[in-house]
N, C-alpha and C positions, 0 to 999 in steps of 0.2 A: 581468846574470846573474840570472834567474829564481828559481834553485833549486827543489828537487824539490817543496818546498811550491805554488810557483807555477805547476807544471807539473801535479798537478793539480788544481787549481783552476778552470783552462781546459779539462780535458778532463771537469770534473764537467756532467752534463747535470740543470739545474732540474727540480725534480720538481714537475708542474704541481699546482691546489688540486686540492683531492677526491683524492690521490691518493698512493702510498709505494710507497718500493722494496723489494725481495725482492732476496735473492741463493739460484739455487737448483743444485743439484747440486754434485758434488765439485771443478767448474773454478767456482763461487760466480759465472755468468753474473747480471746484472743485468735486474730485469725492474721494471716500472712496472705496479702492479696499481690498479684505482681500490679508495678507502678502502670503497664502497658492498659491496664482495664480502667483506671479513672475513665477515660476517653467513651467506655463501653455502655449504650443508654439505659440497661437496669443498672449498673450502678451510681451513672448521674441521679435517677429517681433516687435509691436511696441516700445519697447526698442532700436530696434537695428536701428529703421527707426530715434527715437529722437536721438540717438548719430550723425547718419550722419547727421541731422541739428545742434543739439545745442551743438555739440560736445563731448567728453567723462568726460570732466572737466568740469562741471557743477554746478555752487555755487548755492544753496539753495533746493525746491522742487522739484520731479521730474517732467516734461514737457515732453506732446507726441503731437506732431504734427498732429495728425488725426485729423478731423473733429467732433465733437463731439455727431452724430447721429450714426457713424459709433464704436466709443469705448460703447453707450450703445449698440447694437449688438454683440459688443467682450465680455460684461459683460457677456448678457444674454448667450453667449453661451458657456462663462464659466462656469458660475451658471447651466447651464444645466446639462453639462460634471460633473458638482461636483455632482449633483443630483444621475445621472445616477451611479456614484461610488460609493455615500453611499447608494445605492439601492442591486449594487453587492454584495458589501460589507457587508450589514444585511442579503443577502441571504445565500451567504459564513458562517457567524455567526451561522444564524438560523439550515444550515444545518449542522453543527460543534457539534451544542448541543445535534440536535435529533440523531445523532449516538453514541454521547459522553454517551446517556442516555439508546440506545438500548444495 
């Protein structure tokens, strides 16, 4: 006999490094954001929209109040934004080297 302790324990999914869970909208769905995005300004807004609900003292996960069609939109366009910087970023690189080597 397991008990409800052990049960879940097994359905808990590891939250890989670099990375924390969110629970967001009124059904508290579970999302895995990487830690690198706090820093990114739609999800400080939604930081600062869950303080004015659920206050700034807040025991346990973090909780954002949006709707949850609307944070995967903030995902994706955070994942874009990240895209788009390590695209810079290896051009920056690439161009670094072929000077470094003329």
């Amino acid at each position: 006999m397991g008990g409800i302790k052990g049960e879940c324990k097994k359905n808990m999914i590891k939250i890989p490094k670099g990375c924390f869970s969110v629970y967001v909208g009124s059904e508290r769905q579970r999302f895995i954001v990487k830690t690198k995005f706090v820093a990114h300004p739609l999800f400080k807004m939604l930081l600062d929209e869950a303080e004015e609900e659920f206050g700034f003292q807040n025991d346990g996960p973090i909780r954002l109040p949006c709707n949850v069609d609307l944070f995967y939109k903030v995902l994706a366009e955070m994942n874009n934004f990240d895209e788009e910087v390590n695209k810079i970023n290896d051009g920056i690189f690439r161009s670094f080297n072929k000077a470094k080597r003329n």
